[in-house]
N, C-alpha and C positions, 0 to 999 in steps of 0.2 A: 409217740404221740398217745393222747389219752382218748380215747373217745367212746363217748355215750352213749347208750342205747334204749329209749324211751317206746312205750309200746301202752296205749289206752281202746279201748272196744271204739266202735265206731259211732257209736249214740254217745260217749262222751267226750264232749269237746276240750276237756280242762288238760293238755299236758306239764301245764305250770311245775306242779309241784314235783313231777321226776326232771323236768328239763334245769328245775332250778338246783335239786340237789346235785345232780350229775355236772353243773358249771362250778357249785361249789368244792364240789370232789377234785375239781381239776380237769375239768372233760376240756379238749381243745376244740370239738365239733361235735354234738350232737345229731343225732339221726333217728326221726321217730314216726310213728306209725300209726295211726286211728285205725285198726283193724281188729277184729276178733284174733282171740291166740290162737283158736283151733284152725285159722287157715295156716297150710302150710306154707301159703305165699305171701309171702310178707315184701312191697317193695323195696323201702327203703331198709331193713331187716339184709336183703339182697346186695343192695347196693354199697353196703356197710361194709361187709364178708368181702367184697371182690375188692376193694381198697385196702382192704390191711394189708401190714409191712410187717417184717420180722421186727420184733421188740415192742410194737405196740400195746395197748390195754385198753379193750374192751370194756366198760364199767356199764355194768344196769343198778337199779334201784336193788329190786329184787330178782332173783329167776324165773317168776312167772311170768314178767314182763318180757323175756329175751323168750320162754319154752311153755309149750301147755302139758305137756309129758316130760316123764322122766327119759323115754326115749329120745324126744325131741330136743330137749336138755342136751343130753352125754352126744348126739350127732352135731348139736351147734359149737356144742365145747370143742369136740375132737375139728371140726373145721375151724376153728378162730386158733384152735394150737397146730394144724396143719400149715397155715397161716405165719406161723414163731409169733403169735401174740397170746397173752395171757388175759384173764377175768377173774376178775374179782366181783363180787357185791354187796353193796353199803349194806343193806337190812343182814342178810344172814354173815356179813363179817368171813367170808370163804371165799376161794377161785383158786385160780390154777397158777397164778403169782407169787 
């Protein structure tokens, strides 16, 4: 399964345009989040992570949107491949796919 992961600060209301690229990418459900990056708690971020299956794919916009750190990054990565799911993302054209 393909699924998306959209992530905007919380003064901006507009998810449109990652919700829209990630349906066109092939996302089969999206899951997104009005929160700052710098929390580290992210609900639906959470609830994303505890549903993956082996074989799925992760897909964000960008990285910034899934991590606010390069630390935060490399520990989301290594859970979504703990997982047997890989990520890729559309802007930087890289993931673990």
């Amino acid at each position: 399964m393909i699924i998306g992961y959209a992530r905007v600060r919380k003064d901006d209301p507009n998810l449109d345009a990652q919700t829209d690229a990630l349906t066109a990418a092939g996302a089969d459900k999206v899951f997104a989040d009005k929160i700052s990056g710098s929390k580290r708690v992210r609900p639906e971020l959470g609830r994303m992570l505890e549903q993956l299956r082996d074989g799925d794919i992760v897909t964000v916009t960008k990285y910034d949107r899934l991590a606010r750190s390069l630390k935060d990054l490399l520990e989301t990565v290594e859970t979504i491949g703990a997982h047997g799911a890989g990520l890729p993302s559309l802007a930087e054209g890289t993931g673990t796919t």
